[in-house]
C-alpha positions as CSV (number, residue, x, y, z in Angstrom):
1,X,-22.0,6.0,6.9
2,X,-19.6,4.3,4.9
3,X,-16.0,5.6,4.2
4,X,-14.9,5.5,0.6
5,X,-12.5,3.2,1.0
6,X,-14.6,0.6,2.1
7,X,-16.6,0.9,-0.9
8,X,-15.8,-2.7,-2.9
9,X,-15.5,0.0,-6.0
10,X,-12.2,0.7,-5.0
11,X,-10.9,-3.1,-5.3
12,X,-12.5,-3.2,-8.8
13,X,-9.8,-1.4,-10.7
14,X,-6.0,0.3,-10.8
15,X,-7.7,3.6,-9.9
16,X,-8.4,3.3,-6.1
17,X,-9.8,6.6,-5.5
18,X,-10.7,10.2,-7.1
19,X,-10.0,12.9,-5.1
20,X,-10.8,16.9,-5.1
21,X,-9.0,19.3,-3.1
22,X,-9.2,23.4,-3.2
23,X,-7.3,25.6,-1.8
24,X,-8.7,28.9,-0.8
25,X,-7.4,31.7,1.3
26,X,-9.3,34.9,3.3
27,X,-9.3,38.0,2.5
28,X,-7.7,40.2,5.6
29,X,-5.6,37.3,6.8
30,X,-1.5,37.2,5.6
31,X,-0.7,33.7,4.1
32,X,-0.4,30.5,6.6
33,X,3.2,30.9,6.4
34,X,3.5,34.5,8.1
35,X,0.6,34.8,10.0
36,X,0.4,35.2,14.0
37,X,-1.3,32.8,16.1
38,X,-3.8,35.1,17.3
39,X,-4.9,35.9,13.5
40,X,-4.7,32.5,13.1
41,X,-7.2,31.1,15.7
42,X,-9.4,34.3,14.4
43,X,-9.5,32.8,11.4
44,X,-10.5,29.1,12.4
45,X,-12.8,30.3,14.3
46,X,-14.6,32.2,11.4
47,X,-14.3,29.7,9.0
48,X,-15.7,27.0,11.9
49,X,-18.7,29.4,12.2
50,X,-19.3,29.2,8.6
51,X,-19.0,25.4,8.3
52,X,-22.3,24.6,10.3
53,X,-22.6,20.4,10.4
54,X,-18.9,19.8,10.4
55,X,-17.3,18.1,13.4
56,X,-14.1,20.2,15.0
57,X,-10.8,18.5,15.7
58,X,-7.7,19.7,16.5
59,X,-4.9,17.7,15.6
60,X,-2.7,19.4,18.0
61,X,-4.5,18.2,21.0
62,X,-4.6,14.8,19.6
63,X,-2.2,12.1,20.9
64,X,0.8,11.1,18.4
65,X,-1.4,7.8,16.7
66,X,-4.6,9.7,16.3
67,X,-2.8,12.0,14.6
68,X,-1.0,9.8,12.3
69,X,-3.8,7.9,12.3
70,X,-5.6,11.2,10.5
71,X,-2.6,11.4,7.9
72,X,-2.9,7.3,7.3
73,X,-6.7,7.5,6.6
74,X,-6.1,10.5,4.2
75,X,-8.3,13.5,6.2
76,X,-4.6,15.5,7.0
77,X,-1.4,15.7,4.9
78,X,1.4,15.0,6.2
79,X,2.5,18.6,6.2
80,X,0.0,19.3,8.7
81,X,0.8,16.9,11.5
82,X,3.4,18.8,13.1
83,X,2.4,22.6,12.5
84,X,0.5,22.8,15.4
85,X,3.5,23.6,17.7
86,X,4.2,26.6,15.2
87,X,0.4,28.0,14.6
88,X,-3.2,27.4,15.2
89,X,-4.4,24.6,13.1
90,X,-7.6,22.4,12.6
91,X,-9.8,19.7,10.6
92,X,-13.7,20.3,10.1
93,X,-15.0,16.8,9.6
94,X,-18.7,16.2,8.0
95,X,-19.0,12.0,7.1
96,X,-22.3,12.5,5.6
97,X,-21.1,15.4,3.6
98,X,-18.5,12.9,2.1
99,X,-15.8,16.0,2.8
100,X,-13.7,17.9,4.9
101,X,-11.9,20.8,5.9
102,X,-7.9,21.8,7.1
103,X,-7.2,25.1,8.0
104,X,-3.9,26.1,8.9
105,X,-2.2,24.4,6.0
106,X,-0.1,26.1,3.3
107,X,-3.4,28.0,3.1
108,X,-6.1,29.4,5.6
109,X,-8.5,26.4,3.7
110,X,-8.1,23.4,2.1
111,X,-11.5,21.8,1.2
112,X,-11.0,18.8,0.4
113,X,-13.5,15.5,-1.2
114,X,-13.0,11.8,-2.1
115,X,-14.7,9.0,-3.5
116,X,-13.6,5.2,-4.3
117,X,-12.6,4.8,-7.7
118,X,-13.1,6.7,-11.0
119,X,-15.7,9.2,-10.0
120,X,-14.0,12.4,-10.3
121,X,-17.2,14.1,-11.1
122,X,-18.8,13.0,-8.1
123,X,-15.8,14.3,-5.2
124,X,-15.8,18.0,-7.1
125,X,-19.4,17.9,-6.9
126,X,-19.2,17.2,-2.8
127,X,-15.9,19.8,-2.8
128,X,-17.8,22.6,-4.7
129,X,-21.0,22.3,-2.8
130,X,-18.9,22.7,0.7
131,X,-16.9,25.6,-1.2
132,X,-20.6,27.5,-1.7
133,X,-21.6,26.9,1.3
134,X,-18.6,29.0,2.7
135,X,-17.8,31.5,0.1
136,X,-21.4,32.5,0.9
137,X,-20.2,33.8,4.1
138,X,-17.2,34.4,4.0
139,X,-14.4,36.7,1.6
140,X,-12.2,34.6,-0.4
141,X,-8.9,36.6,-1.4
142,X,-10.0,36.8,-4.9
143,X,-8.5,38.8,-8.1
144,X,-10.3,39.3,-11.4
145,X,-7.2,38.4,-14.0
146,X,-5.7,36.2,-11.5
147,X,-8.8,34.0,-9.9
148,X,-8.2,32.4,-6.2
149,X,-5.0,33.5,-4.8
150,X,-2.6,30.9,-3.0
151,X,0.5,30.5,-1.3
152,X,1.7,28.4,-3.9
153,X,1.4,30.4,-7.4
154,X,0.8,27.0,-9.0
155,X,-2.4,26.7,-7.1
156,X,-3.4,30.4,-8.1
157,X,-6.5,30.4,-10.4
158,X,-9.0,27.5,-9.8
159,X,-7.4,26.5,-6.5
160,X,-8.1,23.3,-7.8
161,X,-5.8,19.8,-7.5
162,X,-7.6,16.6,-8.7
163,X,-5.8,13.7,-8.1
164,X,-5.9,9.7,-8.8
165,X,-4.3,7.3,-6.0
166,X,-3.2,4.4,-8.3
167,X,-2.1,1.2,-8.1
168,X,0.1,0.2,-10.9
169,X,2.7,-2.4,-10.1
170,X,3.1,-3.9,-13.3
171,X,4.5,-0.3,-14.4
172,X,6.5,-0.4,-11.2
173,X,8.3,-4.3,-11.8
174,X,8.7,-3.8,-15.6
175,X,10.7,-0.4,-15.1
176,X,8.8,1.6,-17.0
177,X,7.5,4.1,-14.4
178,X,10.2,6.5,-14.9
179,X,9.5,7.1,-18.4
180,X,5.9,7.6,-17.9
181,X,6.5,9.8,-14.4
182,X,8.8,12.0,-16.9
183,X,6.2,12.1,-19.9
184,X,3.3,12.9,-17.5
185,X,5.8,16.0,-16.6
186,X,5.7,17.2,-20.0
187,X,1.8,17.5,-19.4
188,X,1.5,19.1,-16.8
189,X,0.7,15.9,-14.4
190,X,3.0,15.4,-11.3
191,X,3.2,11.9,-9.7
192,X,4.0,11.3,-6.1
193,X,4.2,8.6,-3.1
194,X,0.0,7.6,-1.2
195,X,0.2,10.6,0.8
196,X,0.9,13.0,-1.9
197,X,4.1,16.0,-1.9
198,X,7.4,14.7,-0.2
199,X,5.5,10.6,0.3
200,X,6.4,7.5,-0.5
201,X,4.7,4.9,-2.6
202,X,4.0,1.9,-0.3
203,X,2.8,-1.3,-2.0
204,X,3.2,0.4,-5.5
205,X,0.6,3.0,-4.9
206,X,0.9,6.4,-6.2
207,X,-1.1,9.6,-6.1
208,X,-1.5,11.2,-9.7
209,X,-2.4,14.9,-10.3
210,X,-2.4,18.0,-11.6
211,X,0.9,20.2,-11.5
212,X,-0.8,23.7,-12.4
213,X,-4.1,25.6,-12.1
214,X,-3.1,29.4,-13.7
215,X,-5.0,30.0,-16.8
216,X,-6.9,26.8,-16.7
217,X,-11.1,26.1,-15.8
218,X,-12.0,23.2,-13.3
219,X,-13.4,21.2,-16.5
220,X,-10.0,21.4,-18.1
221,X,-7.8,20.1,-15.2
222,X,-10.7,17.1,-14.7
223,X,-10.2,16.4,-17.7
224,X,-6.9,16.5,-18.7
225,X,-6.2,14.4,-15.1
226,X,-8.9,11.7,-16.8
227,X,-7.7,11.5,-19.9
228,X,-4.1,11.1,-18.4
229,X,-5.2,8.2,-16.1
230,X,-7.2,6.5,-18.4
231,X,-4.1,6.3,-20.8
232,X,-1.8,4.9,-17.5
233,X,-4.9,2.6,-16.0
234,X,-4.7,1.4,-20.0
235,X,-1.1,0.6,-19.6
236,X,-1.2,-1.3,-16.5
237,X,-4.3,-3.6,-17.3
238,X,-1.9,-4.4,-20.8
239,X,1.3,-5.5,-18.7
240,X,-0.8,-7.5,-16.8
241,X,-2.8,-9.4,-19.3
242,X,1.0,-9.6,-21.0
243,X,2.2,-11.0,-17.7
244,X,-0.4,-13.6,-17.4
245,X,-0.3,-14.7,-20.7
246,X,3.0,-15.4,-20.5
247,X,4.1,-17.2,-17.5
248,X,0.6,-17.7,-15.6
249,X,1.8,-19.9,-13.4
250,X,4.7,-17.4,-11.6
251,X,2.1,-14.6,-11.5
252,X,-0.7,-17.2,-9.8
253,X,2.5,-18.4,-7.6
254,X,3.2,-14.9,-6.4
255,X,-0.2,-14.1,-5.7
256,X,-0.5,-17.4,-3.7
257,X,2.7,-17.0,-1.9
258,X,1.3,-13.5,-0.3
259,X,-1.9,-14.7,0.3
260,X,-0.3,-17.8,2.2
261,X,2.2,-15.5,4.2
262,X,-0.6,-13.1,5.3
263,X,-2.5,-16.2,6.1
264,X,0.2,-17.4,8.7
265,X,3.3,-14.7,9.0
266,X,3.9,-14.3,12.8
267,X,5.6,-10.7,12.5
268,X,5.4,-8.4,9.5
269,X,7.4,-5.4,8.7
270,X,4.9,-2.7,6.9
271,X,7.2,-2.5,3.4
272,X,6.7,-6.4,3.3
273,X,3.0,-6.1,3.9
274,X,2.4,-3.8,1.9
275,X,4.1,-5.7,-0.6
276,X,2.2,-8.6,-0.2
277,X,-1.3,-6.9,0.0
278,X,0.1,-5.4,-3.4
279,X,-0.2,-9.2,-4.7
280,X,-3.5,-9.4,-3.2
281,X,-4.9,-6.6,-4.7
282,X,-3.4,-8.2,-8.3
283,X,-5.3,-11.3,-7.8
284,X,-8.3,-9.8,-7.2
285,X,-8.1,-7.6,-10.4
286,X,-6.8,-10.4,-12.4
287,X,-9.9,-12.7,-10.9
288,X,-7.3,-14.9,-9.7
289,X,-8.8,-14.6,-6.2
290,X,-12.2,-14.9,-7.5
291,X,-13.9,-15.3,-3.7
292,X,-12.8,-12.7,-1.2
293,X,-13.5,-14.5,2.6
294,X,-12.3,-11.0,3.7
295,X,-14.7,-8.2,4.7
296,X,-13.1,-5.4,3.7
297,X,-11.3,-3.9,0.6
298,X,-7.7,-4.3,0.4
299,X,-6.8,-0.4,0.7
300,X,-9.0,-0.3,3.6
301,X,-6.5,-3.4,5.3
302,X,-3.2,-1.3,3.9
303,X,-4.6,2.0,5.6
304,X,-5.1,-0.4,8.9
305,X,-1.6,-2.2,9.3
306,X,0.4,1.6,9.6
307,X,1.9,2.8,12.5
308,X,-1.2,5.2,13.5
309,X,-4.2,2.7,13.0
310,X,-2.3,0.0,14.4
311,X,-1.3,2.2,17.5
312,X,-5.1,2.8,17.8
313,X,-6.7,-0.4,17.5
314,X,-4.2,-1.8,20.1
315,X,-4.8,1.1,22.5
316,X,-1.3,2.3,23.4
317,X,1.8,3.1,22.3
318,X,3.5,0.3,20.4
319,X,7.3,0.1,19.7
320,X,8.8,-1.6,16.0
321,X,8.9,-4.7,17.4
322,X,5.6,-4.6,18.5
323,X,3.9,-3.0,15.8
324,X,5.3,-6.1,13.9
325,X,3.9,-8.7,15.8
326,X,0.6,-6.7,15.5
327,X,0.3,-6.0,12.3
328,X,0.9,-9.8,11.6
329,X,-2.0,-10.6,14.3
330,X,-4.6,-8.2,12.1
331,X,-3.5,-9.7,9.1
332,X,-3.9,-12.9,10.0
333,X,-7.6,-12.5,11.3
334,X,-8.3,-10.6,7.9
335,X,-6.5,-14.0,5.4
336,X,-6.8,-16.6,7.8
């Protein structure tokens, strides 16, 4: 089954995915952060037993690049990679389900769902039917005034964070990202790097979402979110089309410069990659590049030249140096 982001949906606009995550914790179980491992592998292993079709992995057991490799392509945070020396932790994988499941996180569950592009709609329709399937079997700590109680009191109520990852480097080169990061404050919205809390943005991507969930429905936070992005996708289309129309020629020469480094670069630091597959991504927006000879989307390549992928694809352990002359390699069979 397809992943979502190798769907060509997520190269059509700024928005590269939509994604649903909710946070839910059991009844009978202290919170992640003071619970003992022995609680802690009783409640994995009730939760597993609940989630019948889903795949069981434990990060803990996995070798260093699988598991960054599972932060890279977006099924762990980065929060999660290292707990498992402290306490019991998990993912519950189900591909055709189109979601998946940590446990051991800031809370006992984090269900989580995406989809390529703007489709919202669609990932809290895969979240919430994986939600029914286990709050029909098992008890949610749950309060009538208060709703789904978290770890986190901003996650208290719905549970739920929507989120956008984004791709706005027109916001990025004309410095006007920190106004808008500050005004999307004001509303509620928090942005952050690709892999969400704490992250940094590599090739000017950035994950968009709600800051609170206390005293507001699911609908409301979708929509607020939607509204919100439509309003920053808006922006970024209008800098571009300014850009082009105004000096088409250094935009076109940017975007042809990246494509002719990937094409031929013998060792690549990710930043510059990522920098370059930025320009990439431009061109095919802007229907500059208006035939891909590439068989894959451009996220999908970005996710592919980090450290964990990389590590992967090659089969062992790779040092900087190495990783460099590797990622250039990849690249290079993708452009050339």
């Amino acid at each position: 089954m397809a992943k979502w982001y190798e769907s060509p949906i997520a190269n059509k606009s700024p928005v590269i995915s939509s994604r649903i995550r909710l946070a839910r914790n059991l009844e009978g179980y202290p919170f992640s952060s003071r619970i003992e491992r022995t609680a802690a592998s009783k409640m994995i292993a009730e939760v597993r037993a609940a989630a019948t079709g889903f795949d069981f992995i434990d990060p803990a057991k996995e070798d260093r690049a699988t598991r960054l490799s599972l932060v890279e392509n977006h099924d762990i945070s980065p929060e999660i990679f290292s707990l498992g020396a402290e306490r019991p932790i998990a993912l519950l994988k189900n591909e055709s389900a189109g979601a998946n499941i940590m446990l051991g996180e800031e809370d006992h569950i984090r269900i989580q769902a995406i989809t390529a592009g703007d489709d919202l709609a669609a990932a809290y329709k895969k979240a919430g039917e994986v939600d029914d399937v286990l709050e029909s079997a098992l008890n949610y700590a749950y309060h009538m005034q208060f709703g789904y109680l978290t770890s986190c009191p901003t996650n208290t109520g719905t549970g739920l964070r929507a989120s956008y990852m984004v791709h706005i480097p027109m916001l990025e080169r004309t410095g006007n990202l920190p106004r808008l990061v500050s005004g999307l404050a004001k509303l509620g919205m928090t942005v952050r790097g690709i892999y969400g809390e704490n992250s940094k943005p590599f090739g000017s991507i950035y994950q968009v979402s709600n800051q609170v969930t206390l005293g507001k429905s699911e609908e409301e936070i979708i929509n607020a979110l939607k509204n919100t992005c439509g309003q920053l996708v808006e922006n970024e289309l209008d800098l571009l089309k300014k850009a082009f129309t105004s000096n088409p020629i250094e935009m076109e020469d940017v975007i042809f410069r990246a494509l002719g480094l990937l094409t031929h670069a013998r060792k690549l630091p990710l930043s510059e990659a990522m920098e370059n597959l930025s320009a990439i991504r431009v061109g095919v927006i802007s229907g500059v590049l208006k035939e891909t000879k590439w068989d894959a989307t451009i996220y999908s390549i970005m996710m592919n030249i980090e450290p964990g992928n990389l590590q992967k694809r090659s089969g062992r352990a790779l040092s900087e140096s190495e990783m460099q002359l590797e990622r250039a390699s990849y690249l290079r069979e993708m452009f050339g």
